[in-house]
N, C-alpha and C positions, 0 to 999 in steps of 0.2 A: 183822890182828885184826878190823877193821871189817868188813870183804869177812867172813868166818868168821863173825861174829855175824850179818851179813846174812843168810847162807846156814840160819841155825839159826832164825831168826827167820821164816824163810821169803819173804824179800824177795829180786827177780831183778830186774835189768834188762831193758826189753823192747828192747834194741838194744845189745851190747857195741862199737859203733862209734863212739864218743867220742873224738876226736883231739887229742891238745896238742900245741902246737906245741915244747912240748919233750920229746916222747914221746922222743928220743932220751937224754935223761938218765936212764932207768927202768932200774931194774934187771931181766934178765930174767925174775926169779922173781916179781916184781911186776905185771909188763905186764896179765894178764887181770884178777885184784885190782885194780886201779885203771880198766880198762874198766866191770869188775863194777859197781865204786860209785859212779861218775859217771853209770850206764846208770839207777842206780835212780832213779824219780823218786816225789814226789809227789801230790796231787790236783790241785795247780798247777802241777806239771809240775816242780820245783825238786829237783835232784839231791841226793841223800845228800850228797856230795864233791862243789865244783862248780870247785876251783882257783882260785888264786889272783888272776885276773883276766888280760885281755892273752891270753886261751887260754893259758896257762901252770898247769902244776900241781905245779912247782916242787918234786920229790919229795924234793931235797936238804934243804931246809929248814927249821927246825926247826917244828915244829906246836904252836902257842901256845894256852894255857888260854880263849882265848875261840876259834879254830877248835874245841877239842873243846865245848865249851859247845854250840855252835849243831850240832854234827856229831851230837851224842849226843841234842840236842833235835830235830833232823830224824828221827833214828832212834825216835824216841819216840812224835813225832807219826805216823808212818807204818804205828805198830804200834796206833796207837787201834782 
């Protein structure tokens, strides 16, 4: 859904090359969706999605009211 609103918003990453070191837990339909929004960056350079830390982007888990807080607030700011 993120990647989707990015894409209507008109926000692209300039590099879908973002690597986790747990990219092997992704589900297929997911893989470029989650290159998508880790590629987006900032004026500071600070991705849309940036994972969980450890290079981990943990896509099993659940996504807590303060990841969307600060996810929706990147996307926010991105759109000023």
């Amino acid at each position: 859904m993120l990647n989707n609103t990015a894409k209507l918003l008109g926000l692209k990453g300039e590099s879908a090359e973002t690597f986790f070191a747990d990219s092997s837990d992704f589900e297929n339909w997911a893989v470029e969706a989650i290159k998508n929004v880790s590629a987006i960056k900032n004026k500071e350079g600070i991705a849309l999605m940036l994972g969980v830390g450890e290079n981990k982007f943990l896509p099993k888990m659940n996504y807590t009211r303060e990841q969307a807080y600060i996810t929706i607030y990147r996307l926010y700011d991105m759109c000023k």
